[in-house]
Structure formats: structure tokens, C-alpha cells
N, C-alpha and C positions, 0 to 999 in steps of 0.2 A: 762853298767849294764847287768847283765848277762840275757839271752834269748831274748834281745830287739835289733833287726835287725833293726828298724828305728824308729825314733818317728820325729814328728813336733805337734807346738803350733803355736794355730792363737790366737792374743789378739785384743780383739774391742772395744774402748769407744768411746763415743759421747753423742751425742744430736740428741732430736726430737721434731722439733716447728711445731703444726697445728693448724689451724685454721676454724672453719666450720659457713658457714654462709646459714641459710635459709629465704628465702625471708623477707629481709633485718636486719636478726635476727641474733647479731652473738652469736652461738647456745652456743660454746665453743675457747677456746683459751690457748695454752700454750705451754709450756718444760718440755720435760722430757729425763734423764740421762740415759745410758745402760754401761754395763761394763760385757762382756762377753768373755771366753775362751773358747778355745776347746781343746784339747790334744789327738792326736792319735802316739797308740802305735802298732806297727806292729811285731808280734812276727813269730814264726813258724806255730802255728795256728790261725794267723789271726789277724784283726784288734782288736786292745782295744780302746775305745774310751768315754775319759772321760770330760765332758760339767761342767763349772765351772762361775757361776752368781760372780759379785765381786769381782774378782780375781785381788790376787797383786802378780805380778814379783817376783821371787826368787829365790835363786841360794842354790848348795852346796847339805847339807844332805835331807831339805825341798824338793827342787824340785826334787832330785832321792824318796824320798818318795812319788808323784806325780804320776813318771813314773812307780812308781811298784803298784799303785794303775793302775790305764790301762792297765798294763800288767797282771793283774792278769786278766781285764774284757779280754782280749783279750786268756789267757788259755782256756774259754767255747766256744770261738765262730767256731773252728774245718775247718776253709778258708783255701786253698791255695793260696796266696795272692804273686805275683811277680808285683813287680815297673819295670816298663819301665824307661831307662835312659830318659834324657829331658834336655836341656841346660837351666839355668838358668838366672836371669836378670831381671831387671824394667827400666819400661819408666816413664820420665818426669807425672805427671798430668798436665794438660793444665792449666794456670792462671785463676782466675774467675776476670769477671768485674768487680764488685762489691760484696765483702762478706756481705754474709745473718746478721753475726753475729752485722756487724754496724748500722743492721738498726732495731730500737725497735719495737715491736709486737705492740705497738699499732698503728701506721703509717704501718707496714705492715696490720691489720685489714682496716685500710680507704683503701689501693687499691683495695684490694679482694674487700670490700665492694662496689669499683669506678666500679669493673668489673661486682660484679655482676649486681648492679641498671641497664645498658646499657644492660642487657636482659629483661627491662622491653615493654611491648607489652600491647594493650588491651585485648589482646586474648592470653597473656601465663598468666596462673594460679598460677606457682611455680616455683620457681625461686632459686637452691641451688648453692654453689660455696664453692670450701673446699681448701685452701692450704697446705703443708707437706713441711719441707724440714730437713735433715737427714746429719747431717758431723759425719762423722767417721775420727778416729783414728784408722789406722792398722798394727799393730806391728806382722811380723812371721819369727820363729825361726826354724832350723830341728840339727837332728845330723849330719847331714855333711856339718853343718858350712855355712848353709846358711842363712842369716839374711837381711829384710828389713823392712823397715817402712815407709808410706806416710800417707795421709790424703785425703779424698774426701768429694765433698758435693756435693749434687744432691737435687734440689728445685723444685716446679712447682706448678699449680692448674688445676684445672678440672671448666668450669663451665655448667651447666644445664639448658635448659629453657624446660618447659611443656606446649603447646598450647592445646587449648580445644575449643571445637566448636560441639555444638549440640550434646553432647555425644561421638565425634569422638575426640580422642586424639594423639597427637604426641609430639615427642620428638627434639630438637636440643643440641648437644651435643661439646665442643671443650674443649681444653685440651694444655696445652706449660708446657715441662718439659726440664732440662736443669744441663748439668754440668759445667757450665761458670759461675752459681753464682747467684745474685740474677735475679728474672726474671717477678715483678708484676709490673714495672710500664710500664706507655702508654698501656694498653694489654686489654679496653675499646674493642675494635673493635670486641674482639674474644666474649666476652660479647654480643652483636649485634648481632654477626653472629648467636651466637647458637639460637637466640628468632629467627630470619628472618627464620633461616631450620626447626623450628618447624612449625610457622606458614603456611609457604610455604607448607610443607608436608600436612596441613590439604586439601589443596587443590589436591593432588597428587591423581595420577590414577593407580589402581591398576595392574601389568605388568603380561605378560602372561607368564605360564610354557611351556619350551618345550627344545630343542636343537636349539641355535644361535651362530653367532657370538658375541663376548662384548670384551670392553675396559674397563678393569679393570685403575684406578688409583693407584698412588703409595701406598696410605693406601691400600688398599683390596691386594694389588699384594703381598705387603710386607708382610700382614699376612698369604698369602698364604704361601710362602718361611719361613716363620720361623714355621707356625702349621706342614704342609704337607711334607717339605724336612727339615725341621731344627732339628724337634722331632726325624725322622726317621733317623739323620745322627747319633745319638748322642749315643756313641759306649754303653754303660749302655745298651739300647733299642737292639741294635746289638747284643750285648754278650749274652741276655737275648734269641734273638731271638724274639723281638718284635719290629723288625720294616723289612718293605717291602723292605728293600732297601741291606737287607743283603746276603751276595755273589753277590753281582753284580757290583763290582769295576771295572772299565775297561768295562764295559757295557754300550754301549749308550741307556740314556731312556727317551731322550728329546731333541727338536730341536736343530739343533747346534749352536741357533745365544742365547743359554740360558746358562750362568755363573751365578751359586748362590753360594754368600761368606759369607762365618762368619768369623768377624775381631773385635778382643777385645781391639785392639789395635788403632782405630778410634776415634777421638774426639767427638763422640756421647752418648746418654745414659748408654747404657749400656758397657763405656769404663771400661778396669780394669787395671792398669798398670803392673799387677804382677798377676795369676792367686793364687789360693785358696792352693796351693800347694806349691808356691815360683816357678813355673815353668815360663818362658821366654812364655809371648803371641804371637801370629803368625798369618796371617792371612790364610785362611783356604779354599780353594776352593773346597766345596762339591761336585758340579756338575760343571765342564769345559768344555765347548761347547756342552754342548748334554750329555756327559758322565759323571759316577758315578766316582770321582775322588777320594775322602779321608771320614774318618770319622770324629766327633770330639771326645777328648780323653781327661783324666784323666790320671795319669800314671798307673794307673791302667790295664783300658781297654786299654790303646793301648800295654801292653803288651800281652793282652790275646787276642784281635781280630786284629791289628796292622789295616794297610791303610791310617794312617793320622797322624797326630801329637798332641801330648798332650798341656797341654798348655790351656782347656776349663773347669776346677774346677774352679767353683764359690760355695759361701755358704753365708746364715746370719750370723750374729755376735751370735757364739756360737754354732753356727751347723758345721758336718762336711759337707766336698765340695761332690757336684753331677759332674756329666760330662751337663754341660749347656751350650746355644747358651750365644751370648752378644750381637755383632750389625748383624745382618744379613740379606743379601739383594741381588736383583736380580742385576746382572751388568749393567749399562748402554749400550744401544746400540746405533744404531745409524740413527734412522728413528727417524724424526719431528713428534711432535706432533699430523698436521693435516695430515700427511702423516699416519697415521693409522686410525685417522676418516674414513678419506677415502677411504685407504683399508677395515675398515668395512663394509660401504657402508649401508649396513640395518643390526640395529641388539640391543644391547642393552648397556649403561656405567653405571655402577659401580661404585657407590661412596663409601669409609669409610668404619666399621665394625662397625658391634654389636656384636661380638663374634661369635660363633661356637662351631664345636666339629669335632675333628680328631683321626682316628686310626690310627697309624703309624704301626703296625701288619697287619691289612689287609690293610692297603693301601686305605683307601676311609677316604673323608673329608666333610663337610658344613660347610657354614657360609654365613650368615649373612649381606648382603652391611646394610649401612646408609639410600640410600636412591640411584635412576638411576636417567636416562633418556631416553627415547626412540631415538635410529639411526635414523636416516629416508634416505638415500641420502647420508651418510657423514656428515650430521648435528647432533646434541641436538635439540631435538625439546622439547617432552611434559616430566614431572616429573613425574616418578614413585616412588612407595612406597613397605617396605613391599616386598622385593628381595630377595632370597640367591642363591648363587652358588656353585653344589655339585659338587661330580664323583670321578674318583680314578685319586689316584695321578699318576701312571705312566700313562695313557692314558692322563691326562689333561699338561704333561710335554710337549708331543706331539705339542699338539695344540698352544703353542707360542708361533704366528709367526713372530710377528714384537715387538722389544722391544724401546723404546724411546730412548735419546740421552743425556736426565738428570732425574737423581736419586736420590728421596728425601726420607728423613727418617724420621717414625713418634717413640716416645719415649710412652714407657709403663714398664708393669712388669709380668713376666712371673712367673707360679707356676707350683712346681714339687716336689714330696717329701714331702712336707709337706710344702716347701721353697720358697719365692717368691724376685725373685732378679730381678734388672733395666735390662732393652732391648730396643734396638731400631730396629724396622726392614721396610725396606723399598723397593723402586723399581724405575722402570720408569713406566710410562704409557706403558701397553704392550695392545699386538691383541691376543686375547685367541679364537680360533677356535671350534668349537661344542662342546660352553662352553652348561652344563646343568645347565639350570635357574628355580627359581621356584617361582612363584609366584599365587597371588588368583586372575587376571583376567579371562574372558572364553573367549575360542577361539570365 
């Protein structure tokens, strides 16, 4: 068609089963259908970009009718817009153990329901527990003949406990999500757990602010590598000029025993077999040993900022793709566990996340632990509460000096754009050196 330099169409249907239970109330329960396209049309001025609820497949006079409706949206929008080449290609999706879809909502309600009761306590007050789980169907097409189609599902829950005690409140919190398929039975335990670290925490002491050493955990490390280096890789942020990290490829700006990767292509949450684009996924080595190695890409931005390879478009069903992380995580290395206890020696661990806030422009982060516990010697000794750990990312790259020897990954969902797509980011237990802590103890 005449003025249409490229177009591609993403189509997505499925399903979406949740369920939400508050102390022992199940609030709500159901399914519901989606059926979303997108169509971008790339002309001489730029992207046209037309989002389509209940779309059916169609060929011939209809779908050029289609593409000249985008292309017309793509006549005002005035872009200079070059696609980077990019090999093409899909991997396998992993087999699920067991599909969501054999097992009826109302025996999924009795699990959740099994998990949440086992946060029951004298001292936890509220007790919520919410399951999701989401199969899609992803059909996409472009004009250079490139065409794929798979299927994914991704299931899990969240459960919640609230202890209370004399007006002092705390939280325990756990969470299993998974693309292997269904995931509520036997999962009592994590129920448990979350009432045990509320109540525990009622008793916790509150830890002092200053500059220490601390051992972060795989959760907290992990969320550091994907808020801190993950945001700031992601060439969108680059091109834009808002992230710290730009012009500095071939720059060492962290110790060198530290590898942080994003791989979409890993059987973990945020796996994609095919990026948002029909591009071949890669694994992505941001930082290699110390130094600024690549960025991540769309084909977009890696034509206009280059460094890395494209291959990291993701999107919802119906939106078009961002440049986004997917599984991303510090390398394992190769120090024992208690072999960085005790290069600690005095100082502070890091449990879990409550969130945060990071600039990837200026380069400075917080966030939020779960919940420590004070060094003393190389040991855990007392529980603290009520933690976070700030500073700027390139000086806090510095300071990690020993990284552990096995690398776990926790599953969540990251937003951006307006979008919020599955991730997993993980680490090893690392040694973070004049890490800045902040807490409401007094010296």
C-alpha cells in the first residue's frame, strides 16, 4: 500500500480467573474474556498506531482498509522513525504441570481459602489472600512475512497477614507466581510464614541510620538490579536522556566480580518466547564485570542509540510494545553464603522489599527492605524493622564486594507507560559496602 514502509499486528485473546478472599470471605470469584489488537503502521512521518477491542482476522480489501486507517493516524504524528534490523525467531514455551484450565474455580477457591486460614494467629487481625491467573493467546503478523503464534499462562497468589498488638501494627507478606501452570496446592506453608513475619516483626527493634556494611538478600538485590540498572539500561530512558547510564558503555562503573543480565528468554516469570515486535529474544548483559556493556532495545532505539541488541518489546494485549526488562538479575558468583556473613563481620541483612522509588536520570534510588537483622561478629542476631536502603547507583555499584554462588529469582509485575507486564528479578546474596541505611533507631 502506497506510503506504508512497515506495519505489524499483535492479536491477544484469553482469559482471566480471580479470586479474592478476606479473612475467610471469599469476596469475589470469576472469568473473564479479552480480545485485543494493535496495528502499527510506520510511514515516512512516523508511527500510526491503531488499538482495536474484538477484533476478527481478515484479509484482502478489509484489512488494507485497516491499514490505511493508521496510516492516515501516522500522516500527523511528524517522527523520524528508522527500525534497526534484528533476527527473527521463537522459542519453545516451557510445558505447564498441570493446566489452570482442568481445575474448576470452585476447588481452586478451597486452596486459596486452605492458604489463607494457615495465616491464622491470635495476634494477626486481617487476613487477605487473592489469586489471578491469565492465558493468553498471541497471534503476530508484520509485512515482511513474519508470523508467529504460541500461548502462555502465568498463575499465582499473594497472601497477607496483619498482626496488631497494643496499637503497633505489622505486616507479613508472601507471594508464588509461575509459568509452569497451576500453582495453589500444598502452598499452606507460605500462609504460615506471612502470620509468623508479622507477628515476629511486632516484636522487632527499630535499626539505626548511618553508613554500614549489609547483606542484602536475593529479593532486595534483585530489586535493586532491575529499579536501579534495569530502568536506566532501557534504551527509551537513553534516547530520551533520562537515565545515568548514558554514554558510558565501555565504562567501568562497578566492581568487577558484578554481571547484571536481562534474559527473556529464561524459564522464569517474566519469560517471553518472541518479543512484542516478532524480534528473536537474547540474553543481554547490561553490566559485565564491572563495566557498562549494552543497552536494552526495541528496534527502534537501537537504531537511534545502538550498544545492545533489540529483542526487549514487550506490551499488554492491545497496547503497543515499550523497550522493557523481563527476567533480570545479578550473576551468581562465587563466595558461600557464610563467607560473606563473615566478611560482613558487623553491619546490617536485608530482608524482601516494600517497594521504593528510583531515578534512573539522576542516578539515586530507595527502597524499602521487608524487614533485617542486626550483624554482630558474622552472625544474625536481633530483628529489625522499618529499613531502607538509599544512595546513587553508580557509587552503590562500587561497593559490591562479594556476590554469592546461587541465584534466585523472585516473580512480580513491573509498570511503565501506563503498562504493566510480568518480571522476575533476582540475585545472589551479595556484600554491599558503605551501603546508606535508614532507619528510626538513635545512635
Amino acid at each position: 500500500m502506497s506510503g506504508i514502509l512497515y506495519y505489524d499486528l499483535r492479536h491477544v485473546t484469553g482469559q482471566v480467573t480471580h479470586i479474592d478472599i478476606d479473612n475467610s470471605v471469599v469476596e469475589s470469584a470469576g472469568t473473564s474474556f479479552f480480545n485485543k489488537a494493535v496495528i502499527r503502521v510506520l510511514s515516512k512521518t512516523g508511527w500510526g498506531i491503531l488499538q482495536i477491542d474484538n477484533y476478527s482476522p481478515c484479509q484482502g480489501k478489509k484489512f488494507d482498509a485497516i491499514l490505511e486507517s493508521a496510516c492516515r493516524l501516522a500522516r500527523i504524528t511528524e517522527e523520524n522513525v528508522v527500525l534497526g534490523d534484528a533476527p527473527h525467531g521463537i522459542l519453545s514455551v516451557p510445558p505447564m504441570k498441570e493446566d489452570p484450565r482442568d481445575v474448576c474455580i470452585e476447588e481452586k477457591s478451597t486452596l486459596l481459602s486452605e492458604i489463607e486460614k494457615a495465616a491464622q494467629h491470635p495476634l494477626v487481625v486481617n487476613r487477605r489472600a487473592n489469586f489471578i491467573e491469565k492465558i493468553e493467546h498471541i497471534r503476530f503478523t508484520d509485512s515482511s512475512e513474519n508470523e508467529y503464534s504460541y500461548e502462555m499462562c502465568r498463575s499465582g497468589f499473594n497472601i497477607l497477614a496483619v498482626a496488631s498488638r497494643n496499637g503497633n501494627i505489622q505486616m507479613g507478606y508472601e507471594r508464588e507466581h509461575s509459568i509452569h501452570g497451576f500453582n495453589l496446592r500444598h502452598q499452606q506453608s507460605l500462609g504460615k510464614k506471612a502470620a509468623e513475619i508479622a507477628v515476629a516483626l511486632l516484636d522487632a527493634g527499630a535499626a539505626k541510620s548511618g553508613k554500614m556494611r549489609a547483606v542484602l538478600d536475593p529479593e532486595l538485590a534483585g530489586v535493586f538490579a532491575h529499579e536501579a540498572v534495569g530502568h536506566a539500561s532501557e534504551g527509551d530512558l537513553v534516547q530520551e536522556g533520562n537515565s545515568v547510564l548514558k554514554g558510558k558503555t565501555g565504562q567501568k562503573i562497578g566492581n568487577a566480580n558484578l554481571t547484571i543480565i536481562d534474559d527473556p528468554g529464561i524459564p522464569e516469570f517474566g519469560f517471553d518466547p518472541v518479543d512484542a515486535e516478532g524480534v528473536a529474544v537474547r540474553r543481554t548483559e547490561i553490566i559485565k564485570k564491572g563495566v557498562i556493556n549494552a543497552y536494552l532495545h526495541n528496534r527502534e532505539t537501537l537504531s537511534s542509540v545502538g550498544n545492545g541488541i533489540a529483542g526487549h518489546a514487550r506490551a499488554m494485549p492491545g497496547e503497543p510494545p515499550l523497550v522493557r526488562m523481563s527476567n533480570t538479575f545479578i550473576e551468581a558468583g562465587d563466595a558461600m553464603q557464610h563467607e560473606i556473613f563473615e566478611e560482613c563481620r558487623d553491619g546490617i541483612f536485608l530482608k524482601g522489599s516494600r517497594g521504593g522509588q528510583v531515578d534512573p536520570g539522576r542516578g539515586i534510588f530507595q527502597f524499602n527492605a521487608e524487614y533485617g537483622y542486626l550483624i554482630e561478629n558474622g552472625e544474625c542476631t536481633r530483628m529489625v524493622r522499618d529499613v531502607s536502603l538509599s544512595g546513587e547507583i553508580l557509587k552503590t555499584l562500587h561497593g559490591i564486594s562479594l556476590c554469592g554462588n546461587v541465584r534466585t529469582m523472585s516473580p512480580g509485575y513491573c509498570g511503565k507507560g501506563g503498562q504493566s507486564v510480568p518480571v522476575s528479578d533476582g540475585a545472589p546474596y551479595i556484600l554491599l559496602c558503605d551501603a546508606v541505611v535508614g532507619g528510626s533507631g538513635m545512635d
